[in-house]
FIKOL-239570 format. One record per residue (C-alpha): x, y, z; residue number from 1. Coordinates in nm, 2 decimals. Layout:
BEGIN
       x       y       z    i
       X       Y       Z  NUM
...
***
This chain:
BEGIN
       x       y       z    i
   11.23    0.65   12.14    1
   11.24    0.30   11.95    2
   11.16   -0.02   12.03    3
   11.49   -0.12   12.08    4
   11.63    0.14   12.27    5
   11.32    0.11   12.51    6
   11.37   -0.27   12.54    7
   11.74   -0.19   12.60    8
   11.68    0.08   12.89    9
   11.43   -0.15   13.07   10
   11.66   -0.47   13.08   11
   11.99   -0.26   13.18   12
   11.74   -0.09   13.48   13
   11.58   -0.40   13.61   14
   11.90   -0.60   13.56   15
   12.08   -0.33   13.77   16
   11.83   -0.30   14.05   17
   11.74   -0.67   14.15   18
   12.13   -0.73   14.14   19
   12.14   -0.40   14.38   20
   11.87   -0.57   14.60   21
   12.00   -0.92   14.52   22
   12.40   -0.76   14.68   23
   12.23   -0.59   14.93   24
   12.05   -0.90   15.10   25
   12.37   -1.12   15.04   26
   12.68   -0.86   15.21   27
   12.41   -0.85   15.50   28
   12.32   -1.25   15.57   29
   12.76   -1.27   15.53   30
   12.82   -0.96   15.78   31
   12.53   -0.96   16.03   32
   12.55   -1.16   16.40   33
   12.23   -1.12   16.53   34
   12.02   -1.35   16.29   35
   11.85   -1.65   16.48   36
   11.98   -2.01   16.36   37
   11.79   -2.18   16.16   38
   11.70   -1.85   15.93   39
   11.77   -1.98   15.57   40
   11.40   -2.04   15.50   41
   11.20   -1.71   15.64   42
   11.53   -1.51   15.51   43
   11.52   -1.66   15.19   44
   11.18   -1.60   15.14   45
   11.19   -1.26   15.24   46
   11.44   -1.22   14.97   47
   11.21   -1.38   14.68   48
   10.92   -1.16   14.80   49
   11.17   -0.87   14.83   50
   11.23   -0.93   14.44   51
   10.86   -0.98   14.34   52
   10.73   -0.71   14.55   53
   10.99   -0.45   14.36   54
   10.88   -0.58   14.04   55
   10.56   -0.52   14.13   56
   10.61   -0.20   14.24   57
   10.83   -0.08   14.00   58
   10.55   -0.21   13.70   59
   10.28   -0.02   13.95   60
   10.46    0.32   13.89   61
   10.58    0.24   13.50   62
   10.93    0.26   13.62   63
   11.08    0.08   13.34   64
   10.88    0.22   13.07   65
   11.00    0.55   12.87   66
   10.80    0.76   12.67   67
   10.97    0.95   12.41   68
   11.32    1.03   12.50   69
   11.51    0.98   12.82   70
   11.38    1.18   13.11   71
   11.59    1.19   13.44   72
   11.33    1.36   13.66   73
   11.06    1.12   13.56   74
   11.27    0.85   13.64   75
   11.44    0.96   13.94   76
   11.05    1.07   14.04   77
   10.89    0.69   13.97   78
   11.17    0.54   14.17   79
   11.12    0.71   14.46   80
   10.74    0.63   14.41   81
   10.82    0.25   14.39   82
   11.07    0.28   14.67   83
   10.79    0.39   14.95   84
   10.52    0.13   14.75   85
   10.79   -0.18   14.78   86
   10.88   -0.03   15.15   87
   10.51   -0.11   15.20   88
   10.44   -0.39   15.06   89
   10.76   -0.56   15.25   90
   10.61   -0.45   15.61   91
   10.29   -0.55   15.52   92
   10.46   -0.89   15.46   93
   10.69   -0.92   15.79   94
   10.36   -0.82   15.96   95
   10.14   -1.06   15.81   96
   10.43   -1.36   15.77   97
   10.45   -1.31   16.19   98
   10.86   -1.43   16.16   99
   11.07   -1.24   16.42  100
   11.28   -1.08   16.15  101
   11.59   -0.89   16.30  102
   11.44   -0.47   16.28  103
   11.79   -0.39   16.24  104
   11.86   -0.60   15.97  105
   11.51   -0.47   15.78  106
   11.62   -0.13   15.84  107
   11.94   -0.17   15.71  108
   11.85   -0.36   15.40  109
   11.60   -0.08   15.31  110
   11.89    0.23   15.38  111
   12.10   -0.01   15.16  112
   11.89   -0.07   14.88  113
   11.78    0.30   14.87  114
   12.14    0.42   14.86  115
   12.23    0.17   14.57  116
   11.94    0.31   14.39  117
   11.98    0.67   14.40  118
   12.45    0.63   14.31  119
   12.29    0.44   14.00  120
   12.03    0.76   13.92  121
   12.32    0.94   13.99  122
   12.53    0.78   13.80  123
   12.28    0.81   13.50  124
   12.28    1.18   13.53  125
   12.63    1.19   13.55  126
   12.65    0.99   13.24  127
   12.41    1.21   13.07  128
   12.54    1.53   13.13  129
   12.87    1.46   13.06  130
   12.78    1.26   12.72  131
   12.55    1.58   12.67  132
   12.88    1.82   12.71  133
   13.09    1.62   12.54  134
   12.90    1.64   12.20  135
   12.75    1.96   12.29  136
   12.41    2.13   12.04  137
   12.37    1.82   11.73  138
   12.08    1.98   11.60  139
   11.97    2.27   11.52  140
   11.56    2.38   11.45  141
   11.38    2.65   11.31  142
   11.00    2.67   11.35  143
   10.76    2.84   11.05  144
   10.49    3.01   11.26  145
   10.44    3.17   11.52  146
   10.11    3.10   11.81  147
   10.04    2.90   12.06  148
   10.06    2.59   11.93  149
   10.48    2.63   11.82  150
   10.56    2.81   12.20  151
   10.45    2.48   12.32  152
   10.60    2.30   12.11  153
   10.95    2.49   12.15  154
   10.93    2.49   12.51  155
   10.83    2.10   12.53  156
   11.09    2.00   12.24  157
   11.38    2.18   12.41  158
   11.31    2.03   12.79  159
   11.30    1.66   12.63  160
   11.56    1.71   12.38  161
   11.87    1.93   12.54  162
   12.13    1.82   12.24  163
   11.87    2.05   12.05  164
   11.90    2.40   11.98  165
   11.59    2.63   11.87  166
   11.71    2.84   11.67  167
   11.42    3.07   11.63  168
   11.07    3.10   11.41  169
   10.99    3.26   11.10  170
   10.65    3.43   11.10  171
   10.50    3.75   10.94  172
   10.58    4.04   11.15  173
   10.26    4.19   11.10  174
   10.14    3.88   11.29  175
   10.38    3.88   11.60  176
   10.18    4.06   11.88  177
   10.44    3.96   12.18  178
   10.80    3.88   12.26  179
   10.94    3.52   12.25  180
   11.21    3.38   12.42  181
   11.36    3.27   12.06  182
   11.39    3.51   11.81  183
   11.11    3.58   11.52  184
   11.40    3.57   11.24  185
   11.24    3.63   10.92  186
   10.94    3.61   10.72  187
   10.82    3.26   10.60  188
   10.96    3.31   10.25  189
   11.30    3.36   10.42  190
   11.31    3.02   10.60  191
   11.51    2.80   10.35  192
   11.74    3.00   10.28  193
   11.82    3.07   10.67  194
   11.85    2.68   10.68  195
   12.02    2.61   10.42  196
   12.33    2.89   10.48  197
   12.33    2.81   10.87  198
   12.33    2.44   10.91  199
   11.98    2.37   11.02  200
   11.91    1.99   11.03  201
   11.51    2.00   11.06  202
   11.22    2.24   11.00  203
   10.91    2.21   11.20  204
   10.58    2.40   11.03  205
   10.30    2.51   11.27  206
   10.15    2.66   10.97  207
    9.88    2.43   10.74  208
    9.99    2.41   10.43  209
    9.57    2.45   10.34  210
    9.65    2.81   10.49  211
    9.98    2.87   10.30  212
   10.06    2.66   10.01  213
   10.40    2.77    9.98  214
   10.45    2.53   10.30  215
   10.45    2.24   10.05  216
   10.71    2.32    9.77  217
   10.97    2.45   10.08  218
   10.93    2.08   10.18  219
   11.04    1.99    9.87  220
   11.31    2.21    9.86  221
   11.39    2.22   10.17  222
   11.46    1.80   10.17  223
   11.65    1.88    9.86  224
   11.86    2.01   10.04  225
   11.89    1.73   10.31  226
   11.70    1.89   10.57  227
   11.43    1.73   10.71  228
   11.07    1.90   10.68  229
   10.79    1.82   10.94  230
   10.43    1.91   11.04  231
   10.32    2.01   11.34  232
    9.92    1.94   11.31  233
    9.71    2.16   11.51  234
    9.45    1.97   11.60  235
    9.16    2.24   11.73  236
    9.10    2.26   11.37  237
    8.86    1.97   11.40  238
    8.78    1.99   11.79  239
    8.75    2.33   11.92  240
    8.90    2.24   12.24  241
    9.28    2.04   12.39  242
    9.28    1.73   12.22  243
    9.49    1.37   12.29  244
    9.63    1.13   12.02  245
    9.63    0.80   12.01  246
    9.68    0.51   11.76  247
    9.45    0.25   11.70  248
    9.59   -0.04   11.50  249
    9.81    0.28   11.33  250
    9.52    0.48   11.30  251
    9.53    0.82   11.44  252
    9.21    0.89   11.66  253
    9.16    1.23   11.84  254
    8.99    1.21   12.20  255
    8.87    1.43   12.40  256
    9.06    1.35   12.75  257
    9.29    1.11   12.83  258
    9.13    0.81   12.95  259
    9.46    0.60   13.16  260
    9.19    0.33   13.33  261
    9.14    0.26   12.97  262
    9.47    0.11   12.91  263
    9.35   -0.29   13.01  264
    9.75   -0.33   13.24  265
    9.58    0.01   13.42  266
    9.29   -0.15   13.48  267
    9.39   -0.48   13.62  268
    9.63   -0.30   13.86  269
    9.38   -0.09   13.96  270
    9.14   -0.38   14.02  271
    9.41   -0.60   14.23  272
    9.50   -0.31   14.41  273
    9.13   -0.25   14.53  274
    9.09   -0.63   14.61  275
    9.39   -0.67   14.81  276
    9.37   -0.37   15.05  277
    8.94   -0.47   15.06  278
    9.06   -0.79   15.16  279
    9.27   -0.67   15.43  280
    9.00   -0.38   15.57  281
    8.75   -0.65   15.56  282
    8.97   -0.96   15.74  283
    9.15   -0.74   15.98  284
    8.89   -0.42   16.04  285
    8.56   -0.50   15.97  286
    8.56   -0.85   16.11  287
    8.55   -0.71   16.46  288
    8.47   -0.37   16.45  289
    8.09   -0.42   16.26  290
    7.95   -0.64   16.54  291
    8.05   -0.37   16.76  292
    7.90   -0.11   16.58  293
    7.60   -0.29   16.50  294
    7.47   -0.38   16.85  295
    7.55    0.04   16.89  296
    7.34    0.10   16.62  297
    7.11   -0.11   16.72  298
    7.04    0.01   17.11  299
    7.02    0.38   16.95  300
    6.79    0.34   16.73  301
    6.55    0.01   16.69  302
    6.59   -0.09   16.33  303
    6.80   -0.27   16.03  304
    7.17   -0.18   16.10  305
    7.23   -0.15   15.74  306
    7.12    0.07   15.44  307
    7.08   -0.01   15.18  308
    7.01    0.23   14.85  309
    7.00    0.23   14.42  310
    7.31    0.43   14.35  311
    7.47    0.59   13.99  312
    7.76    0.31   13.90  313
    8.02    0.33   13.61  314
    7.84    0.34   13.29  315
    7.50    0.50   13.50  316
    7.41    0.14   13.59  317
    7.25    0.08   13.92  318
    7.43   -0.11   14.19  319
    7.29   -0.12   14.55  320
    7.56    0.07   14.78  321
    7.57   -0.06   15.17  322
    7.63    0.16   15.45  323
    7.55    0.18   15.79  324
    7.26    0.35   15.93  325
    7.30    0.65   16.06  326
    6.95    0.80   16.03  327
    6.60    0.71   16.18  328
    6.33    0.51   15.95  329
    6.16    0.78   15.72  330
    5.97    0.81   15.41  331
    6.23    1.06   15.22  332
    6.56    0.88   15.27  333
    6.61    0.78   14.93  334
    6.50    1.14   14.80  335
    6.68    1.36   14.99  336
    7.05    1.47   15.09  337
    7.16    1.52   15.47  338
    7.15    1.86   15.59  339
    7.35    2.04   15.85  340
    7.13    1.92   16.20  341
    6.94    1.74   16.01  342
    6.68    1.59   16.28  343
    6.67    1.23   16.11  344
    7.04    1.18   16.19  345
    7.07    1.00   16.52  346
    7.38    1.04   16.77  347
    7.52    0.77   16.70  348
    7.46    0.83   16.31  349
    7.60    1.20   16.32  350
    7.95    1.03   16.52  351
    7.97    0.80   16.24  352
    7.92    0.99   15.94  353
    8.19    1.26   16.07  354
    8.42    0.98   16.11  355
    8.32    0.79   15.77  356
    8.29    0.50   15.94  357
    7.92    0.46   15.81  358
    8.11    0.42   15.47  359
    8.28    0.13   15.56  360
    8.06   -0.17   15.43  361
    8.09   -0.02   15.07  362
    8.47   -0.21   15.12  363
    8.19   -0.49   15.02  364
    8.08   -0.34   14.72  365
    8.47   -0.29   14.58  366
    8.52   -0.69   14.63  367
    8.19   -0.72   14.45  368
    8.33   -0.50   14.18  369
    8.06   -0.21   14.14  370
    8.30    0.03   14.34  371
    8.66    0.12   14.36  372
    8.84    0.24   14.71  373
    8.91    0.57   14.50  374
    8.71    0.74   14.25  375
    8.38    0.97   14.20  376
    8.14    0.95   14.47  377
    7.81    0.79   14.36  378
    7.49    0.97   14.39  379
    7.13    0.92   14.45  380
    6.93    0.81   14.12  381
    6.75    1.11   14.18  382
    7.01    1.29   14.23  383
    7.20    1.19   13.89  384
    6.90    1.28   13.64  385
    6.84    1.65   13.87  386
    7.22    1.72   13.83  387
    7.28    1.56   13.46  388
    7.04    1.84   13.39  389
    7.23    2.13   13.50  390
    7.56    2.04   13.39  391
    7.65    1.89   13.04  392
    7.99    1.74   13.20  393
    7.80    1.58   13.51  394
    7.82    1.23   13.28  395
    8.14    1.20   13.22  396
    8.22    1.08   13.59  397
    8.04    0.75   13.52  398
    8.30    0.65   13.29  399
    8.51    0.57   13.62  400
    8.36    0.29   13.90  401
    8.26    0.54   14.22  402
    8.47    0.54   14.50  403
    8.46    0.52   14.85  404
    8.69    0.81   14.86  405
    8.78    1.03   14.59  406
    8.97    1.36   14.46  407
    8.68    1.58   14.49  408
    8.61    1.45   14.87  409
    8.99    1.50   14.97  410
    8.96    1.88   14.84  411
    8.68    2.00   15.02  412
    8.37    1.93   14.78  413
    8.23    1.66   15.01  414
    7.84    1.60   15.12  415
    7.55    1.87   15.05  416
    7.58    2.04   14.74  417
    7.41    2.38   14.79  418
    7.49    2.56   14.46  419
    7.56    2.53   14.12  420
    7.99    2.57   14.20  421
    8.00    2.32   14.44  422
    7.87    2.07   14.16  423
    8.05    2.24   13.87  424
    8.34    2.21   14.13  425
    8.32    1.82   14.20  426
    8.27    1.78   13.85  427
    8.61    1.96   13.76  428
    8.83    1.67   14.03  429
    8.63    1.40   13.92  430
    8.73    1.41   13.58  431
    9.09    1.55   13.69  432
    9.11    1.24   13.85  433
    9.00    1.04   13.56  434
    9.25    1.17   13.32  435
    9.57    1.19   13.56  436
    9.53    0.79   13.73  437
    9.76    0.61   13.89  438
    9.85    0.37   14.17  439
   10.03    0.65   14.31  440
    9.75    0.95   14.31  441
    9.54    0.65   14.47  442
    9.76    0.61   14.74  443
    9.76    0.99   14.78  444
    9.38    1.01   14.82  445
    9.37    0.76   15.05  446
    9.67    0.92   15.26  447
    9.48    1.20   15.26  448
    9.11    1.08   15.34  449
    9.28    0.88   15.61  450
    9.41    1.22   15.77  451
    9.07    1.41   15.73  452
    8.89    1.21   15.89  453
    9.14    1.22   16.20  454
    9.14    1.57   16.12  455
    8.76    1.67   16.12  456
    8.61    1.71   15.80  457
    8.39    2.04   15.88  458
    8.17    1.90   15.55  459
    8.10    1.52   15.72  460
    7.76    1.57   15.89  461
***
């Protein structure tokens, strides 16, 4: 998609949806009785907040942003995603502002605005599909090759572009091993001649021309004829492995992974997030509730009611990670994982490991900025040069700033690791986690770690 066309979609979107929020707010100050007098100021502000707590939400979730052509699920999926983060962040607000703020008149406003928003994604199908009928298949593509590499590309090229039409591919036969759900046409000699007498407007070659060098003169030909020759590069050549493109100052550079913390917006948002909900666990939680657990701590078991220990950080640099003591004094502590029973753990500790709640100073450490909320969980110094060992992959999770929480916890690969799948295992969702980020799988992990530990986590002991 170009520039303009982006910059186009994004204004119409956001223009449409703060004046749905804006029309909203107003038809319900006009038409609603049971709003206190002297309301302009608390409801006013409520409705600026309302506007910058969308925008917020909506730039969270990369609402307004479209990669590549217009894609109606995406869409549809990121506003429902900024719908139940702006929801949140508005409670969070009539909580904290401590206004009484008429419940019906909240609840209303958020049926309203959710209503408004899905007739205009509605409305935007609508739009689509009928434009879409209306001028019916406007191009028509035939692929030379036929692997893996063009299947993708077929399947991905006709779910993004539906005015398209695949025609088929043009391969040796002696080379097709399997049925496809277009049709092998021809051989690859036969190509421009099948485009030229049947109105194709673009050929796409999966082929090298270092492999066949009859690729480049039917380019030539084949924009004589005003029909549009492209490459599909196939990119294992280089790397024998998936690889991910991206431009540096139009330069193309292969990776490895995607990296989206990389991306400097992703990483500010993912900083502010951590500092703001820190903020609140540490005003509103741990304010009261580590006094209380420190004199606990303290009558079980005589000594300091923190612990303190060297830990792996982003990058392998060592940060000191707080927790609360949950085992005895002893001479192995920074050496050795907790076993099932293990005898050093006190009663009080094993309580407050099963319920994370020993975890809960490390909400220190993320306003310090050596940990995140969510992320890989940081190991034992000794523990990162046994395991780096064993597994080539194990450094790649230092990359990321550990979490409190993260991907591999929420699925089961939590605590002692006994064998070599459990760490090839948290290995795997660490670096999962690292290449599909975002606001929303944070919120996720923390939705989930939140019900765990009500749950009973059978690997917390």
């Amino acid at each position: 998609m170009n520039s303009r066309y982006t910059n186009l979609f994004r204004f119409f979107f956001v223009c449409v949806d703060l004046v749905a929020l804006g029309l909203v707010h107003f038809v319900l100050i006009l038409n609603f009785h049971r709003i206190p007098t002297n309301w302009e100021s608390s409801y006013g502000l409520l409705f600026l907040f309302g506007n910058i707590a969308w925008l917020v939400s909506a730039y969270s979730v990369a609402l307004y942003v479209e990669d590549g052509q217009p894609n109606i699920y995406r869409f549809t999926t990121r506003t429902l995603k900024a719908f139940i983060i702006y929801t949140s962040c508005m409670l969070l607000f009539i909580f904290l502002y401590h206004y009484p703020y008429s419940r019906l008149f909240i609840l209303i406003s958020f049926a309203g605005f959710f209503l408004l928003l899905f007739f205009t994604r509605l409305g935007m199908v609508g739009v689509t599909y009928f434009v879409k009928r209306a001028n019916g298949v406007s191009r028509r593509i035939v692929i030379v090759g036929y692997n893996d590499l063009s299947k993708k590309f077929a399947d991905r090229f006709i779910f993004n572009h539906t005015d398209f039409q695949v025609d088929g591919y043009f391969e040796d036969p002696s080379q097709v091993r399997e049925l496809s759900r277009h049709p092998i046409i021809g051989n690859v000699d036969e190509c421009l001649d099948y485009a030229v007498n049947n109105n194709i407007h673009e050929i796409y070659s999966a082929i090298s021309p270092e492999k066949n060098e009859s690729i480049y003169e039917m380019a030539k030909q084949a924009e004589k004829s005003m029909i549009r020759f492209k490459f599909i590069p196939d990119f294992r050549l280089f790397v024998n492995r998936e690889t991910y493109l991206e431009y540096q100052d139009n330069f193309p550079i292969l990776s490895l992974r995607p990296e989206p913390l990389e991306d400097m917006g992703n990483n500010i948002k993912k900083r502010l997030f951590d500092i703001i909900l820190s903020l609140i666990v540490v005003v509103f939680v741990l304010s009261w509730l580590i006094p209380i657990l420190a004199v606990l701590i303290w009558i079980s078991s005589r000594g300091p009611i923190f612990f303190k220990q060297k830990r792996s950080g982003k990058n392998n640099k060592q940060f000191t990670c707080y927790k609360l003591r949950t085992m005895t004094i002893n001479s192995d502590e920074h050496t050795r994982q907790v076993t099932l029973n293990d005898s050093r753990v006190t009663k009080l500790g094993r309580l407050l490991r099963k319920t994370s709640l020993d975890e809960l100073p490390q909400f220190v450490n993320v306003l310090l900025g050596n940990m995140s909320i969510i992320g890989p969980r940081p190991h034992m110094l000794v523990h990162t040069n046994m395991y780096s060992k064993i597994m080539n992959e194990y450094m790649i999770r230092h990359f990321l700033k550990p979490g409190i929480s993260g991907w591999a916890q929420v699925n089961g690969y939590r605590g002692e690791i006994k064998e070599e799948t459990q760490l090839r295992k948290r290995i795997d969702h660490d670096i999962w986690y690292m290449e599909n980020w975002s606001i929303w799988l944070d919120l996720k992990i923390i939705w989930m770690t939140v019900y765990i530990t009500f749950k009973g986590d059978k690997n917390a002991y």
